[in-house]
C-alpha positions in Angstrom: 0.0 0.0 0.0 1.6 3.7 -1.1 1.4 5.7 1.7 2.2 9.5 1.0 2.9 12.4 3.3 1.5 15.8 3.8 3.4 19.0 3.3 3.0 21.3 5.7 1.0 23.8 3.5 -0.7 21.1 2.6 -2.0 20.1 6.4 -2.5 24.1 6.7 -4.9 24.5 4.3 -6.6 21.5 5.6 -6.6 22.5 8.7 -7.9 26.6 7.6 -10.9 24.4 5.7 -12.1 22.9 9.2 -11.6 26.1 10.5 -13.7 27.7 8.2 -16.4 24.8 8.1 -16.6 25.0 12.0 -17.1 28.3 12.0 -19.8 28.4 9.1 -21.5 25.6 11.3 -21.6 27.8 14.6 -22.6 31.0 13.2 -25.1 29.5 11.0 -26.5 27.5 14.4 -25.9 30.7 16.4 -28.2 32.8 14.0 -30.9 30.0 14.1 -31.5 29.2 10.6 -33.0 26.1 9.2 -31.0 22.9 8.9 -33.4 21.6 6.6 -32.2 24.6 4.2 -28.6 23.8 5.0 -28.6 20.0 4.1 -30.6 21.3 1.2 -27.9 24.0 -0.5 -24.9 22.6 0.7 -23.9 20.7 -2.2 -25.0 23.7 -4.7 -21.4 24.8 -5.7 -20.4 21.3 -7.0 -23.1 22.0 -10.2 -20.2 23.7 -11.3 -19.1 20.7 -12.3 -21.4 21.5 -14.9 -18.7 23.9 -17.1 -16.5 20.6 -17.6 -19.5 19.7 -20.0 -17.9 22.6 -22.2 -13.7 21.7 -21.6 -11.4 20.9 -18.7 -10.3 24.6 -18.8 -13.9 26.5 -18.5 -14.5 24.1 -16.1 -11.6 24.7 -14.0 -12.1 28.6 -14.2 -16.0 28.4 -12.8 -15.6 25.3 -10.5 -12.3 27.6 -8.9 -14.2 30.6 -8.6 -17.2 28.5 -6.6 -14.9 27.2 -4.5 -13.1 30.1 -3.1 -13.8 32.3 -0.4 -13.4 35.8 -2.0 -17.5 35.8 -3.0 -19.1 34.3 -0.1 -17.3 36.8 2.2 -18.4 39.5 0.2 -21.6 38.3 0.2 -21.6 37.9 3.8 -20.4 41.4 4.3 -22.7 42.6 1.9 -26.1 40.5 3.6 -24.5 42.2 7.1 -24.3 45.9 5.6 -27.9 45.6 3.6 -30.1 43.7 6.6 -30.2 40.6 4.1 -31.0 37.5 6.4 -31.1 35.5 3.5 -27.9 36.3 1.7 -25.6 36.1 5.3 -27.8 32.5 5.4 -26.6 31.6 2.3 -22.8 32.8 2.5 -22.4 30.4 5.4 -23.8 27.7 3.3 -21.2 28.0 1.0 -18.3 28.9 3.0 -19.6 25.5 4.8 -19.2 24.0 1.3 -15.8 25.3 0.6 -14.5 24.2 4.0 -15.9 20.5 4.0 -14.1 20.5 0.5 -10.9 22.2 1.9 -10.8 19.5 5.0 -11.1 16.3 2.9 -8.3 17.5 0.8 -10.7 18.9 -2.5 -9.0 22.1 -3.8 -8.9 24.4 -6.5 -8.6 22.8 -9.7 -5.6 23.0 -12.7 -7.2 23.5 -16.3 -5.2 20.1 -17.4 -6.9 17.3 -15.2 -9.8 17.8 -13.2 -7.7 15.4 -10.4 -5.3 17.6 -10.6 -5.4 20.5 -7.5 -3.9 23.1 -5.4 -3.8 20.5 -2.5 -3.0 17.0 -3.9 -4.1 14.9 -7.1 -7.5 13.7 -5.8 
């Protein structure tokens, strides 16, 4: 059996991704929305899996900018500015999303092989 090791960056980012998903998980309990809507939307960001339909590069460029956490923490700060239960709900949901995917070792993708990412081939 191959058995490989973690960098260091590697167990960092892994370890920022819990951070991130535990977070998501307390706030979103703290704030008392609906569970049923979080088991619901979790899993929206992997349609962009979609975009591979197209090529591995188009798919790479919308499935990376889904999975970073540059647009949910605008849309967080934006939900917190503008009174927007809703969007603040939602930008948990997906930073929940992002972090699961960070923890288990998914990460951004390279345009040449969808197996291919920032954190390991998957």
């Amino acid at each position: 059996m191959k058995t490989t090791k973690m960098s260091m960056p590697n167990v960092m980012l892994r370890l920022e991704g819990t951070a991130v998903l535990l977070v998501s998980l307390i706030a979103y309990g703290y704030l008392g929305y609906s569970w049923w809507v979080f088991v619901l939307l979790l899993l929206w960001p992997d349609l962009s899996f979609i975009a591979y339909a197209k090529d591995k590069r188009v798919g790479s460029i919308v499935y990376n900018i889904v999975h970073t956490y540059s647009l949910p923490l605008l849309l967080a700060a934006a939900s917190l500015f503008f009174s927007w239960p809703f969007g603040l709900q939602f930008a948990l949901i997906w930073l929940a999303h992002i972090g699961m995917d960070r923890t288990v070792g998914y990460g951004l993708k390279y345009p040449d092989d969808f197996k291919m990412t920032h954190l390991n081939k998957v």
